[in-house]
C-alpha positions in Angstrom: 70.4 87.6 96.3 67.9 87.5 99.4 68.4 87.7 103.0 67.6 85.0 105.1 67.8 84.1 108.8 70.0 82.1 110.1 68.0 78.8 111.8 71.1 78.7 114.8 71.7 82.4 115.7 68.9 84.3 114.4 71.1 86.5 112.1 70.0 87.7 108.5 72.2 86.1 106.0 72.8 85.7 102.3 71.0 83.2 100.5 74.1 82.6 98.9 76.7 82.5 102.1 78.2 79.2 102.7 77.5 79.0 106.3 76.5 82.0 108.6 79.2 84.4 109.9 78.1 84.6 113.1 77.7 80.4 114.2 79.3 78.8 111.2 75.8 77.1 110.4 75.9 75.7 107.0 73.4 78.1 105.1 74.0 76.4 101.9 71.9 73.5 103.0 69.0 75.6 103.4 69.1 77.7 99.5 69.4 74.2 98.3 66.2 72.6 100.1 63.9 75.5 98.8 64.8 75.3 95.0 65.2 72.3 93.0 68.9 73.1 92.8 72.1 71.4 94.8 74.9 73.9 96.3 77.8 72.7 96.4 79.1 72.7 99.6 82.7 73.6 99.0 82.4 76.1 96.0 78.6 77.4 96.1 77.8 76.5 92.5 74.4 75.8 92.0 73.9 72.4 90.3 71.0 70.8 88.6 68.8 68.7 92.0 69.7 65.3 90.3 73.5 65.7 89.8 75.7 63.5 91.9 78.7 65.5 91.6 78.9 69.5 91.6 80.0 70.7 88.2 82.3 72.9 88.9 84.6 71.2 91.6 83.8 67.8 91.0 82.8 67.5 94.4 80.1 65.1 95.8 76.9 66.7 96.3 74.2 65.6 99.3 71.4 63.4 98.4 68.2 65.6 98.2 64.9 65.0 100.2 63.1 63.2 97.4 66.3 60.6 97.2 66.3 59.8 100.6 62.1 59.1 100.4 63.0 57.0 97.4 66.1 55.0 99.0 64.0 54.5 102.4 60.8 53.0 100.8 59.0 56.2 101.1 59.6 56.9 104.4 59.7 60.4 105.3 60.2 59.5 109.2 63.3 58.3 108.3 64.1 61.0 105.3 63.8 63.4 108.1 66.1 61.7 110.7 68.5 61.0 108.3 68.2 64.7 107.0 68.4 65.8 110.4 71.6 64.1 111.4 73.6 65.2 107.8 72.9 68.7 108.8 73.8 68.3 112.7 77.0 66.4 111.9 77.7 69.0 108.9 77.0 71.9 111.3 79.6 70.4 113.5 81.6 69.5 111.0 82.0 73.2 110.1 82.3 74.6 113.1 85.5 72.1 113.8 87.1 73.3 110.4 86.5 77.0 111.7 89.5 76.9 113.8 90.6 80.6 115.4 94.4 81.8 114.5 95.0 81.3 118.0 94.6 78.0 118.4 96.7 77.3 115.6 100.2 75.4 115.8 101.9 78.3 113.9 100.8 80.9 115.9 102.0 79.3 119.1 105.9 79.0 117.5 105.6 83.0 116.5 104.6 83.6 120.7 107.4 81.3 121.3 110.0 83.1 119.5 108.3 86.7 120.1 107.0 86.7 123.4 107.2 83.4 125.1 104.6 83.9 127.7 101.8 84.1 125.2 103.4 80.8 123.2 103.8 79.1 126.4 100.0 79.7 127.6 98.7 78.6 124.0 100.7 75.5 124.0 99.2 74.2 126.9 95.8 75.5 126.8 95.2 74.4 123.0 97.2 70.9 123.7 98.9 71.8 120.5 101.9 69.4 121.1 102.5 66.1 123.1 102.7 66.6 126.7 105.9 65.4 126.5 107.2 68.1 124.1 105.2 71.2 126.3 106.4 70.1 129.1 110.7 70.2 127.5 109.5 73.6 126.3 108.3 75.2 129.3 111.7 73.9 131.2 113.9 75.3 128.2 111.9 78.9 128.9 111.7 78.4 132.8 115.8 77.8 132.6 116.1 80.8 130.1 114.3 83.3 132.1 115.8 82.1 135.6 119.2 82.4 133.9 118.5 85.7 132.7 117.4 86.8 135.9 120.8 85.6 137.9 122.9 86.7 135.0 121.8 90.4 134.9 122.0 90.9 138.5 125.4 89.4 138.5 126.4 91.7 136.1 125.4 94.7 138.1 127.1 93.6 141.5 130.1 93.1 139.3 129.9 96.7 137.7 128.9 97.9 141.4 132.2 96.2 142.8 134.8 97.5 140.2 133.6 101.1 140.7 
């Protein structure tokens, strides 16, 4: 296991990390382009560079340098763009799949039911729902607090008036 540095953030980082900790950049793109190995991008096994599909998983693996050169006519221009765009769109592609617990449907419902101003603030700054539905919710709570409000101080004036 060796440390390497992280090409987006700069940090030092495992060899054998699946993407960095710090950005989410795919790191197992670069072990795989300094050996004649594959890492399989959803499981980390090292496969033989010629393998189609990871051993392990049965996962596709990424076409290597030298079979993009061969596909293009030789071209490493166009090897490059077209390596250069795989790992842009699978850097993004990462970073979508690392969403935070926040911004996650379930953990808006739990703020809803345990502290509604929290749920309510998610819900509309994470667009979890239809606007439709955020906008019912927020009435339901608005009518629930405004209620609770009125009903508590009529209770008081009541208990004030009987003694």
């Amino acid at each position: 296991m060796a440390l390497i540095q992280c090409p987006d953030c700069g940090k030092m980082v495992s060899d054998r990390s699946r993407e960095c900790p710090g950005c989410g950049y795919p790191i197992y793109l670069l072990a795989s382009e300094n050996k004649k190995e594959k890492r399989c991008e959803y499981c980390g096994t090292m496969n033989p560079w010629h393998a189609t599909h990871c051993s392990s998983c049965g996962a596709e693996l990424p076409a290597t340098e030298s079979e993009n050169k061969n596909s293009n006519g030789g071209g490493t221009h166009t090897s490059e763009k077209v390596n250069q765009e795989n790992t842009t769109s699978n850097v993004s592609q990462s970073r979508e799949k690392k969403q935070k617990f926040y911004e996650k449907a379930w953990f808006t419902i739990l703020m809803l039911i345990c502290f509604y101003p929290v749920g309510i603030f998610t819900m509309w700054r994470y667009e979890l729902f239809s606007k439709r539905t955020r906008i019912i919710i927020s009435v339901i709570f608005a009518f629930i607090t405004v209620s609770g409000m009125f009903s508590s101080t009529t209770a008081q004036a009541m208990t004030l008036a009987i003694h």
